[in-house]
VOGU-3710 file (C-alpha; in Angstrom, 3 decimals, decimal comma):
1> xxxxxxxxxx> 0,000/0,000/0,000  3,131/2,548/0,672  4,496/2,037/-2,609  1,608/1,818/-4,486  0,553/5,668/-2,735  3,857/7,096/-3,078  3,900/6,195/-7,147  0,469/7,487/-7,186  2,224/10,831/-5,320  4,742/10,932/-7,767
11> xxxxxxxxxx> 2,624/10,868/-11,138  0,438/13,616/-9,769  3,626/15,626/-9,323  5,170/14,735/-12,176  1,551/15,526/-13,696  1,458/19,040/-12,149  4,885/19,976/-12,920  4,262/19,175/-16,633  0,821/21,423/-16,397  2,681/24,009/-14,865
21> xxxxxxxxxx> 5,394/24,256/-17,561  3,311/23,518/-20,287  0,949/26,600/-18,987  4,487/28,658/-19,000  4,844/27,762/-22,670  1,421/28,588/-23,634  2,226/32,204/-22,187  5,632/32,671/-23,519  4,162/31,805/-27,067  0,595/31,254/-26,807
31> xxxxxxxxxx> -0,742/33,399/-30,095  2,130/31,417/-31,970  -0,087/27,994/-30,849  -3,483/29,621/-30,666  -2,457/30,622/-34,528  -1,508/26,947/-35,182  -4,743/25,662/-34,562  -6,455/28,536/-36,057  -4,858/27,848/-39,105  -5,231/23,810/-39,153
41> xxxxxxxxxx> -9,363/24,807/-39,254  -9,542/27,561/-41,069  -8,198/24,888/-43,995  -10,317/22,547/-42,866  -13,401/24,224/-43,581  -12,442/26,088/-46,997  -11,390/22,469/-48,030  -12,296/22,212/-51,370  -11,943/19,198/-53,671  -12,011/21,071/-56,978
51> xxxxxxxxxx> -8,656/21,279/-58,583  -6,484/24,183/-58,649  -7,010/27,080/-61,349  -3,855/28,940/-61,901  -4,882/32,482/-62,505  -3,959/33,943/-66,258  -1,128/36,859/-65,665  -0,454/38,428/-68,743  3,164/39,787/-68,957  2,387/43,257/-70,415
61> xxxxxxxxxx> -1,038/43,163/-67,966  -1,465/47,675/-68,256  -2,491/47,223/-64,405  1,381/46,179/-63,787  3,383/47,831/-66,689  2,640/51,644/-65,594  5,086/50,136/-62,611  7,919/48,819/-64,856  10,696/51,469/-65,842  15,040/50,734/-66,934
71> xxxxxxxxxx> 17,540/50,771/-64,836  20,853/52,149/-65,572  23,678/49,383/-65,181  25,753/49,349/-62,089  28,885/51,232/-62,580  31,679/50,309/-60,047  35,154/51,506/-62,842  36,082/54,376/-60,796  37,443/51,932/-57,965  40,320/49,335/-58,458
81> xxxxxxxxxx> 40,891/46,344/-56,154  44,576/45,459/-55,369  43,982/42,401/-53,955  41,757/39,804/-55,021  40,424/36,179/-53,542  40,058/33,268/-55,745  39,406/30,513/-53,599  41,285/29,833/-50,532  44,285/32,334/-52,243  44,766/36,036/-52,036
91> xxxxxxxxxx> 46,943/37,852/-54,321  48,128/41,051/-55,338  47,304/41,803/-58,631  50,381/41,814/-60,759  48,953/44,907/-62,793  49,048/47,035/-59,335  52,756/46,338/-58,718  53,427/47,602/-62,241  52,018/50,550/-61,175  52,770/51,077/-57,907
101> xxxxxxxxxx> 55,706/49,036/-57,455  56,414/46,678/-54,148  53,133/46,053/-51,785  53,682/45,070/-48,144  49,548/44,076/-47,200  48,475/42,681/-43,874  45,741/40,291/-43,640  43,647/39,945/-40,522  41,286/36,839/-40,256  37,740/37,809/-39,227
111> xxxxxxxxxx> 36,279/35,178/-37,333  32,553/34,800/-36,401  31,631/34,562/-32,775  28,053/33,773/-33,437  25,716/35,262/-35,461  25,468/39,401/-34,304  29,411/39,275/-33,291  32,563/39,183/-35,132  35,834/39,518/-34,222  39,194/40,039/-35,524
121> xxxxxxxxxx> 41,959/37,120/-35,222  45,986/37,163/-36,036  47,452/39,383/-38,883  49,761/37,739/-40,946  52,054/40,467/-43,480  53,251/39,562/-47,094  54,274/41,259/-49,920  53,183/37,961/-52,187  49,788/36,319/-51,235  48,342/34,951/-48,236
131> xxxxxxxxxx> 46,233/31,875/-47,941  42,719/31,637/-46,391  43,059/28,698/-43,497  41,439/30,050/-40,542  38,481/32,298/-42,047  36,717/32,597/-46,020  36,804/36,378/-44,601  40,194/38,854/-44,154  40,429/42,638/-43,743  43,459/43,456/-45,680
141> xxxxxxxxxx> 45,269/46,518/-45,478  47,949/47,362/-48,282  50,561/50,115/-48,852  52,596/50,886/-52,244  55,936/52,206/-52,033  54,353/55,702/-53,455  53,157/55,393/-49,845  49,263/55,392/-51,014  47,159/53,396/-49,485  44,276/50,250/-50,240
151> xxxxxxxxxx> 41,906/48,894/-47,578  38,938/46,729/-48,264  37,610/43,350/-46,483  37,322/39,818/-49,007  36,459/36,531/-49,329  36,800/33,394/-50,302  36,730/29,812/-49,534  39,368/28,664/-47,006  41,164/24,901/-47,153  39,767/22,996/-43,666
161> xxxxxxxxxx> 41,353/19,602/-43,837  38,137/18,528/-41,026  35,678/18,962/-43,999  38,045/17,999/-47,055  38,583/14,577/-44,967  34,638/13,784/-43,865  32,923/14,536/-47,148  33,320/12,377/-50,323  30,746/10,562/-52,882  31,161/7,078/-50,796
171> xxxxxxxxxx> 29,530/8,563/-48,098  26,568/9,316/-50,136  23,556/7,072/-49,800  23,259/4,253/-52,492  19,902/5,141/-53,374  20,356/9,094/-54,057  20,067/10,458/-57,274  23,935/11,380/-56,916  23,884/15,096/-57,537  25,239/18,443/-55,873
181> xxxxxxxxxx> 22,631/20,705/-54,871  22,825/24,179/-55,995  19,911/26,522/-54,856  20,336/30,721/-55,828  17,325/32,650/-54,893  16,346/36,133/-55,339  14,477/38,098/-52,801  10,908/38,985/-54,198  10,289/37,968/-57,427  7,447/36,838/-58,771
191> xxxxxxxxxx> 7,430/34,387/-61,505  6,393/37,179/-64,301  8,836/39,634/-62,579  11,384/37,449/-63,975  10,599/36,889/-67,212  10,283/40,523/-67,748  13,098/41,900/-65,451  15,628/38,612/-65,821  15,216/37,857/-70,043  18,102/36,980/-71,050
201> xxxxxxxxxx> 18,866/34,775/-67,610  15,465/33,484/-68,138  15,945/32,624/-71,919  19,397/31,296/-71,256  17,879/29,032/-68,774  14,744/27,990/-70,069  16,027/27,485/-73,711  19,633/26,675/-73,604  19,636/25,042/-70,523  16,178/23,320/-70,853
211> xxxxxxxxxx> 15,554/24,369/-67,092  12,096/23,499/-65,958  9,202/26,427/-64,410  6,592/25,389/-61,587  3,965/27,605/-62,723  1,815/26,518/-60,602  4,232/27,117/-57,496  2,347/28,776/-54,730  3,177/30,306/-51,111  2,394/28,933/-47,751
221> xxxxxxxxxx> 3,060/32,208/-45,619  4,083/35,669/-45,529  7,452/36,960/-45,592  10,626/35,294/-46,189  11,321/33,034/-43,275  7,321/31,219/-44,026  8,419/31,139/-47,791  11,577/29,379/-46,791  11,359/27,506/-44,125  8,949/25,014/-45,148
231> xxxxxxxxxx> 11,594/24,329/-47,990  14,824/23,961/-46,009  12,664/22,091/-42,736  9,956/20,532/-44,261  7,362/22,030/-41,459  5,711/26,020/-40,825  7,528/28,137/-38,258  4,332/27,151/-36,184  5,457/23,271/-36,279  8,612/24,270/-34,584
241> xxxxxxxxxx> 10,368/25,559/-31,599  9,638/28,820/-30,609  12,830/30,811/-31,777  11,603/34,245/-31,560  13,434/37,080/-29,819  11,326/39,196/-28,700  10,320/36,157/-26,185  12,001/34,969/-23,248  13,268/31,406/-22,815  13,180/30,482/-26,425
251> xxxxxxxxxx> 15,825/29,284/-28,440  18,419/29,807/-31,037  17,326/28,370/-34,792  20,061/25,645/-34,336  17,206/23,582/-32,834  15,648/23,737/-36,593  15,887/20,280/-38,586  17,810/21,982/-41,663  18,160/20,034/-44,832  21,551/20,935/-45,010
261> xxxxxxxxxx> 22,684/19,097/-41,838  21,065/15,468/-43,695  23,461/16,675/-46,802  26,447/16,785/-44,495  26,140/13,588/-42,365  25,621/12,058/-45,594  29,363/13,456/-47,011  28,487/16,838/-48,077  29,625/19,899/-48,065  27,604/22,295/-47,332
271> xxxxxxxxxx> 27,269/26,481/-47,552  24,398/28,958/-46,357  24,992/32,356/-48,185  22,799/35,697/-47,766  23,588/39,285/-48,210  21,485/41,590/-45,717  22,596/40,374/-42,729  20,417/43,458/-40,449  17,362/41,851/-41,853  18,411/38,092/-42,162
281> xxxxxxxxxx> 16,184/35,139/-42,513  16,475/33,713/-39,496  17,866/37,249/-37,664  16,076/40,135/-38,150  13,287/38,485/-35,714  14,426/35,313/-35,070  17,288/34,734/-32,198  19,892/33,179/-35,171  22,224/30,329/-35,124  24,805/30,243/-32,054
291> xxxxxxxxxx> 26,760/27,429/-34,152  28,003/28,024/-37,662  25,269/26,401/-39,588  27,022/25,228/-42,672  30,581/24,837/-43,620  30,680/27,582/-45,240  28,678/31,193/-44,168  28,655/34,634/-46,199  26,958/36,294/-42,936  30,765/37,378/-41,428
301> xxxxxxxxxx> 31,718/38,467/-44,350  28,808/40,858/-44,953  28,782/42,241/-41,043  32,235/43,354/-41,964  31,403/44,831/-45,112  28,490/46,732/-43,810  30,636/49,535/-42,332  32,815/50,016/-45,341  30,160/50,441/-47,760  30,139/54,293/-47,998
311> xxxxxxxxxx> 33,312/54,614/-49,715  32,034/53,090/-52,586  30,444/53,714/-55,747  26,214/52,475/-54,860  26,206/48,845/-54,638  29,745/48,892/-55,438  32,180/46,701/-53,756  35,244/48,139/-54,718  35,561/47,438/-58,536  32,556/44,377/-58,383
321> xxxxxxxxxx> 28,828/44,605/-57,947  27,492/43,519/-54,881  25,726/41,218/-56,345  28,115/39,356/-58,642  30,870/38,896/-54,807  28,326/35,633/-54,124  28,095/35,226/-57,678  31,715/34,771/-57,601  31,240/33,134/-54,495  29,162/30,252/-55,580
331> xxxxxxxxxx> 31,824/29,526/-58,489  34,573/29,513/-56,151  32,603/27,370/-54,053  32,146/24,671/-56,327  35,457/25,265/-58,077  37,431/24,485/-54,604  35,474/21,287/-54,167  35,007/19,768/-57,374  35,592/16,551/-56,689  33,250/16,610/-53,271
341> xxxxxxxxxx> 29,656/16,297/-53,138  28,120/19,695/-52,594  24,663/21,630/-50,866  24,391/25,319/-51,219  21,859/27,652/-50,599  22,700/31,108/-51,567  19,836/33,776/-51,061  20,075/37,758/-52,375  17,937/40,352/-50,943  20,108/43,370/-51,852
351> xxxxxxxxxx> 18,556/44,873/-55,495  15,131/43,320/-55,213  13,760/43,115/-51,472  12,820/47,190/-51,843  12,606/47,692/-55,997  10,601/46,293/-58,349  12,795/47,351/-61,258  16,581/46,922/-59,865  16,797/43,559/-60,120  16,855/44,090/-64,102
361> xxxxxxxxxx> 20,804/45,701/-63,532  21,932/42,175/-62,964  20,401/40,395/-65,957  23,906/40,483/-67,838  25,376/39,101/-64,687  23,371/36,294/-63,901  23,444/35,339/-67,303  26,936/34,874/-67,346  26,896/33,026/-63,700  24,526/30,997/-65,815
371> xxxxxxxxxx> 27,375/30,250/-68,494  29,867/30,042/-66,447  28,850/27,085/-64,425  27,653/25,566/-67,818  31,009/25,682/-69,593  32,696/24,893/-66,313  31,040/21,883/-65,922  29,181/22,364/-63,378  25,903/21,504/-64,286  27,266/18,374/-64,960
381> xxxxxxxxxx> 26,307/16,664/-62,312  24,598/19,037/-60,440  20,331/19,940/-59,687  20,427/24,002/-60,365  17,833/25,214/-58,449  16,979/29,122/-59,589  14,101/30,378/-57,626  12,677/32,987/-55,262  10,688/33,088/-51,856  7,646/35,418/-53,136
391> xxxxxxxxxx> 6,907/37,974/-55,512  6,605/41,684/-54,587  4,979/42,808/-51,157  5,377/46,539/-51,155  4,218/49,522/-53,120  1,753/50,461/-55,160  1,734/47,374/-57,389  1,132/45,492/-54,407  -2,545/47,146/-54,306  -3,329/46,021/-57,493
401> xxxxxxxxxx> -5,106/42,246/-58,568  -2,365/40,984/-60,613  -0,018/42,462/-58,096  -1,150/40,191/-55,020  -1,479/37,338/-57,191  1,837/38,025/-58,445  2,926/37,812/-54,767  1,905/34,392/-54,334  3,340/32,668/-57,184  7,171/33,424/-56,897
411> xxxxxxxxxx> 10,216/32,328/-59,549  10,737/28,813/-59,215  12,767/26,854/-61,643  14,892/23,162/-61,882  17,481/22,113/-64,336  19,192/19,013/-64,344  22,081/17,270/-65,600  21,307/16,143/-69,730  21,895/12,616/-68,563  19,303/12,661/-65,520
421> xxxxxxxxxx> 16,399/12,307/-68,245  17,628/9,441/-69,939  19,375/7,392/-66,182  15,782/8,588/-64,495  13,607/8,134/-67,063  10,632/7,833/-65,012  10,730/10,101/-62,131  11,691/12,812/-64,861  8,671/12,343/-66,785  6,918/12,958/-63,253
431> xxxxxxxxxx> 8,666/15,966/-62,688  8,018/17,622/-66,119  3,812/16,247/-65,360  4,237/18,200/-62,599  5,314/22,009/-63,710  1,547/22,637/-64,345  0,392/21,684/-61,130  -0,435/23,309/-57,916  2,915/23,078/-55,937  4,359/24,501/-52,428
441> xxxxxxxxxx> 7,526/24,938/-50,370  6,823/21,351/-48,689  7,011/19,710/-51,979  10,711/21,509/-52,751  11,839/19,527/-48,965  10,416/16,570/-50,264  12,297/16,763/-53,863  15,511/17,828/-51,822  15,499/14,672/-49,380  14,600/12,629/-52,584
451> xxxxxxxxxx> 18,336/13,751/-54,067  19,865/12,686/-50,684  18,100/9,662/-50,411  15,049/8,270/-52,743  12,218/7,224/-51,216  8,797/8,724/-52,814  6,723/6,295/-54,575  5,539/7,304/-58,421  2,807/8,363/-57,430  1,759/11,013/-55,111
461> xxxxxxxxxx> -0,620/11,165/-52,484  -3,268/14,153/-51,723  -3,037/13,150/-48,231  -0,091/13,867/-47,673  0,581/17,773/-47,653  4,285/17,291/-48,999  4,985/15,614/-52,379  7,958/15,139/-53,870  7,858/16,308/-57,801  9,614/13,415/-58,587
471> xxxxxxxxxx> 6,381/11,954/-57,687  3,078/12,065/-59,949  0,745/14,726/-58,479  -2,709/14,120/-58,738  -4,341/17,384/-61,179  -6,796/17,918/-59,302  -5,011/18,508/-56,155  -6,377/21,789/-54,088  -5,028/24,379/-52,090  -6,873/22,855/-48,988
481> xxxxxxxxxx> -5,187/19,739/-49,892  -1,799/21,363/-50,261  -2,009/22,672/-46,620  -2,215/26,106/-48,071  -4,835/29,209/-46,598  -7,642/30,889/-48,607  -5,537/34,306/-48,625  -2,296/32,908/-50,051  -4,024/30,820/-52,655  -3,430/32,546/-55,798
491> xxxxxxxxxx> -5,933/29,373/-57,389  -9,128/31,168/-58,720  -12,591/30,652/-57,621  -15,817/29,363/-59,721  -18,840/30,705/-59,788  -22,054/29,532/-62,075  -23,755/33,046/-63,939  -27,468/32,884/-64,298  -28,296/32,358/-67,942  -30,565/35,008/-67,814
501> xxxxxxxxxx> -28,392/38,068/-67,097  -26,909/40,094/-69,986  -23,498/39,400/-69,808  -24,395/35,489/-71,080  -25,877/37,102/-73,933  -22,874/39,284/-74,571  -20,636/36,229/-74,229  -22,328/34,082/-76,493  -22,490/36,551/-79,431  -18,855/37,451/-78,946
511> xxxxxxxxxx> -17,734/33,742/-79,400  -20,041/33,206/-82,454  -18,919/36,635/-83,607  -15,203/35,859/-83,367  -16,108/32,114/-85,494  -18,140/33,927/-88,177  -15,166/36,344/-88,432  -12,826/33,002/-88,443  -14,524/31,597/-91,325  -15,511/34,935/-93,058
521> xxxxxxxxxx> -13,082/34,363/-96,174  -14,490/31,398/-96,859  -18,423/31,973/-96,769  -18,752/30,503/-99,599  -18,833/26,684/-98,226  -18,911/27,938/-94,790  -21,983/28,327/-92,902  -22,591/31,309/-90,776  -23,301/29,984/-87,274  -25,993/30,960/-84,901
531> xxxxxxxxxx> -26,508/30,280/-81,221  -28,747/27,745/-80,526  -28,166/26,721/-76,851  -26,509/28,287/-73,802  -25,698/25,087/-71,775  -23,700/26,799/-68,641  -21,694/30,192/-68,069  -19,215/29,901/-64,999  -17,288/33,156/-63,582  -13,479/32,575/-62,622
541> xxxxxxxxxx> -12,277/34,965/-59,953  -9,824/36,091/-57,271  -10,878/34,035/-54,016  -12,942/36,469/-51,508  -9,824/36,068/-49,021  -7,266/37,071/-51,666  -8,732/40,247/-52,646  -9,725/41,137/-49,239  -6,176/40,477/-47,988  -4,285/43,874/-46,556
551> xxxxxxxxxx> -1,367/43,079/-44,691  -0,263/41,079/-41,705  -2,226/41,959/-37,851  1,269/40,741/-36,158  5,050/40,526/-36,554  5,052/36,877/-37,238  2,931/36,929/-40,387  0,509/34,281/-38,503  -2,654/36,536/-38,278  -4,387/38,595/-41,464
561> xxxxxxxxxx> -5,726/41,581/-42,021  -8,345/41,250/-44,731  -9,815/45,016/-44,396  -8,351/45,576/-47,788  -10,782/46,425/-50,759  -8,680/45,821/-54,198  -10,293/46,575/-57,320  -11,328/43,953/-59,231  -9,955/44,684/-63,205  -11,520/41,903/-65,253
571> xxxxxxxxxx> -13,317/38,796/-64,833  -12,485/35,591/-66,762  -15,653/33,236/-68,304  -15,954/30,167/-69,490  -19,152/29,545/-71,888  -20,506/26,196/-73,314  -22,693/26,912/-76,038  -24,637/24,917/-79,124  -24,626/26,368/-82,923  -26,661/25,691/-85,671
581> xxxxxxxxxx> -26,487/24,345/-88,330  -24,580/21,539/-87,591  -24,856/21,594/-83,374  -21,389/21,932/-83,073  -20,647/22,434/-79,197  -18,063/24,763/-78,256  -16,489/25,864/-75,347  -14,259/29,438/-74,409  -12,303/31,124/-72,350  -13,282/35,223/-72,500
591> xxxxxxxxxx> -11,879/38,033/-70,241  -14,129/40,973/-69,279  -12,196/44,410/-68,817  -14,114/46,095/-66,338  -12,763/49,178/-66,815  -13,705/49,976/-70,364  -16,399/47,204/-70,349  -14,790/45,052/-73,099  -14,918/41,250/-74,054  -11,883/39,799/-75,578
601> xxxxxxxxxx> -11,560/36,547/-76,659  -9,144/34,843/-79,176  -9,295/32,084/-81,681  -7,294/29,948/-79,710  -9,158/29,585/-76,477  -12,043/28,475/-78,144  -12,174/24,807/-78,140  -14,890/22,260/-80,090  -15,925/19,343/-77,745  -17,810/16,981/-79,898
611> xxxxxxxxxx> -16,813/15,622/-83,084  -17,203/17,721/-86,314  -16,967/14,018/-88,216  -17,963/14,774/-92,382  -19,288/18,486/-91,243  -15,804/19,869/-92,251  -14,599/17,662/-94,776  -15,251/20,481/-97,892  -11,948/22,290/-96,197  -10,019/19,609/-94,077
621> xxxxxxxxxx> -7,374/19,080/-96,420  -7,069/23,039/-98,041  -7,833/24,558/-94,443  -7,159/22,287/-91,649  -7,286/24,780/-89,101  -10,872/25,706/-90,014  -12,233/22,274/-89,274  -13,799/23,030/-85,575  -15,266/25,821/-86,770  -16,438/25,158/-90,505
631> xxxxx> -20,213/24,078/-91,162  -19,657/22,972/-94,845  -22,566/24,284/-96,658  -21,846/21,460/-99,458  -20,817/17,951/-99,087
//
């Protein structure tokens, strides 16, 4: 009887002490878990079955284009370096000592203490080069025997014998796809955004490379950290620990599952590289990492940089772009360990985080980064990931349809080695099923563990929120399905249009107009149709949530404000209709601009859905592509 009422003492305690601290919890972070379950039923109930529409953007869309202007190109000739990094060497540049005669520089290791502290470590003097061992980041301080001066801070990719030794391809799992992993994203920008900012990047890629386009990638959350966390993780900020500063008692993001640490245990090396380091990922309101994440880490480099930035040219550093030192970076990177299996993850914030329009400067240069790792040989056996982690959530273009749409459907783009198509047959065909298809941020974790390690069956699941692409998707997969809320679905809502309101009428006469006017040259055996059935008229629109949509209620991005009133610009139909003679059956697509009150329809997106048999045989070998839409007035 003693032992059996002290145990019973002890669970109660135990009990109570886990109440207590649980209760503690719930205080320290309780919207972040009230949110969690908000969100898991607010999907529940918009759950819809009906497959994903991907709204129609138009590239030149007038509602977006008044926003668009050239940039000049960023100048940074004025300023020349006299030292320069290739990877784990520094050298004075032979040109300078022409000029200048003998240097004596001084290079001082700067060494990270964790992730808002840096510190500076021994100096070592040379009039020759020095080699990076300790740090990828030196402050180096030369004089000429003119007695001028140079001072400026670089980088590069030091030699560690720890991670030359513990990475290699036969510590790779067997059953991975057998690839380095290279991921380059660009702050805030939309899939359209690139195509019109990025064209010759985007050409090289799409056309030269044969890289591949989710259009029908969509966003789980707002801001940069939900965009990108579900990608690198595999779970919502929610789903984890609560890293936040601004509360006590929580911890630093080391705690996070990263992708990257399943790369290295499996013989990778790995690198984490992003520019802004005041507003970082996992900084600006998250706590940070107290360990170096990866083996490799631009954020020392750019604290240093940050106070020598005034001296020159705008977005200048020294003689090079700001953009093109990870640029560089990345090429160094994979340079140094070409023979080593390799994960990066480089992210840029700089030139498109706060302009629309900037980003277009650095077309030129991320088309040659582009060549440069394809002549290189690089993209030899290497997955190039090209993407970014939303479109545009500022300004004025922001308030406009297209523009929140635009938001929600960021850059997103694969390309993979030419022989992965032919040795994967399968799987590829999967992925390329899949580029039309409603997509999210847990899909890119499950494609990423799938190169480490291949596990996903052919095909996918809609119970499962994460897919791999490598998988099938099912079409009709939904937004509810994709564990994705009403206001960041970008998919576009149905709505069935009484027959009897004018706009039907206006919508039929436009589609047999635009026939008739088809056919016109050809009256002569061609009937002139006439409508003679409306079977159905459906209305495709923004979801209710989208449009209403303002802006985050708190500084997590957990809780929306949908206050917000955007004008609606145009309205997309679809018609099903019956002609005579003949009772051909068609079907159309036709957009309604509101704003002049104009239908516009083409050729193209009208589609004939029963079979036009001997009705068209008069022109179906002279004039093939009249056959939908030719009555033949004589057999």
């Amino acid at each position: 009887m003693c032992y059996k009422r002290f145990f019973t003492i002890l669970l109660i305690t135990i009990t109570l002490s886990l109440l207590i601290y649980t209760n503690y919890r719930w205080k320290s972070s309780n919207d972040q878990n009230a949110r969690f379950l908000e969100i898991k039923e607010t999907i529940r109930r918009y759950s819809n079955p009906a497959a994903c529409k991907q709204p129609n953007l138009p590239l030149n869309s007038p509602e977006i284009m008044e926003f668009l202007h050239d940039v000049p190109p960023i100048d940074c000739n004025s300023w020349i370096d006299w030292v320069q990094c290739k990877g784990s060497e520094c050298s004075i540049k032979e040109e300078i000592e022409t000029q200048k005669g003998k240097l004596k520089c001084a290079f001082t290791n700067i060494i990270r203490t964790d992730d808002f502290q840096i510190t500076d470590a021994d100096t070592v003097n040379t009039d020759s080069y020095y080699k990076l061992e300790e740090s990828d980041v030196v402050n180096v301080s030369c004089t000429a025997s003119d007695s001028t001066t140079w001072k400026s801070i670089l980088t590069g990719i030091r030699l560690n014998k720890e991670i030359w030794d513990r990475s290699g391809w036969q510590y790779v799992p067997r059953d991975g796809l057998r690839l380095n992993v290279l991921m380059f994203g660009f702050d805030s920008i939309s899939r359209n955004t690139f195509i019109r900012k990025l064209p010759k990047s985007y050409l090289y890629l799409t056309k030269h490379l044969g890289g591949l386009v989710l259009k029908g990638y969509n966003i789980v959350g707002d801001g940069t950290p939900q965009a990108l966390t579900p990608i690198l993780t595999g779970k919502t900020e929610l789903e984890l620990p609560d890293v936040r500063k601004r509360f006590i008692h929580t911890q630093n993001v080391d705690v996070y599952p990263f992708i990257w640490n399943d790369f290295q245990e499996n013989g990778y090396v790995t690198a984490f590289l992003e520019d802004l380091p005041s507003t970082g990922i996992y900084q600006y309101r998250l706590k940070g990492f107290l360990k170096q994440p990866t083996d490799h880490y631009m954020r020392p480099y750019y604290m240093a940089i940050g106070k020598e930035l005034y001296k020159w040219p705008r977005l200048c550093v020294g003689e090079t772009p700001r953009h093109k030192v990870m640029l560089n970076y990345i090429e160094q990177f994979f340079s140094v360990y070409k023979s080593k299996p390799k994960f990066l993850f480089g992210f840029h914030g700089e030139l498109s985080h706060d302009n629309y329009n900037l980003i277009g400067a650095a077309d030129d240069d991320v088309l040659q980064f582009l060549k440069n790792l394809n002549n290189s040989g690089v993209l030899n056996d290497t997955v190039l990931i090209l993407m970014a982690d939303h479109g545009h959530r500022f300004g004025k273009i922001r308030n406009t349809i297209q523009g929140k749409q635009e938001e929600r459907l960021p850059f997103f783009s694969f390309r993979f080695p030419e022989w992965f198509a032919h040795k994967h047959e399968e799987i590829y065909k999967n992925f390329q099923s899949n580029l039309d298809t409603l997509t999210t941020p847990f899909d890119i974790y499950a494609t990423l563990k799938d190169v480490l390690e291949f596990r996903s069956p052919i095909d996918g699941d809609l119970k499962n929120r994460a897919i791999s692409l490598f998988s099938k998707i099912p079409p009709q997969r939904s937004c509810a399905q994709a564990n994705i809320e009403p206001h960041w679905c970008a998919c576009m809502d149905w709505e069935n249009v009484n027959l009897t309101l004018d706009i039907v009428t206006r919508l039929a006469d436009t589609m047999v107009t635009t026939i008739n006017n088809y056919t016109a040259d050809h009256r002569e055996i061609c009937a002139t149709l006439r409508v003679s059935k409306i079977e159905w008229v459906t209305k495709m629109k923004p979801s209710e949530q989208l449009v209403k949509f303002n802006k985050n209620l708190d500084a997590d991005g957990f809780v929306a404000d949908l206050s917000a009133h955007t004008k609606v610009l145009s309205h997309t139909y679809q018609i099903k209709l019956q002609t005579v003679p003949g009772d051909s059956i068609f079907e159309a697509s036709i957009t309604h601009h509101l704003k002049d009150d104009r239908l516009d329809l083409k050729i193209a997106d009208i589609s004939r859905v029963n079979k036009y048999g001997a009705q068209a045989r008069c022109i179906e070998n002279t004039y093939p592509n009249l056959r939908k839409y030719c009555y033949c007035l004589t057999d």
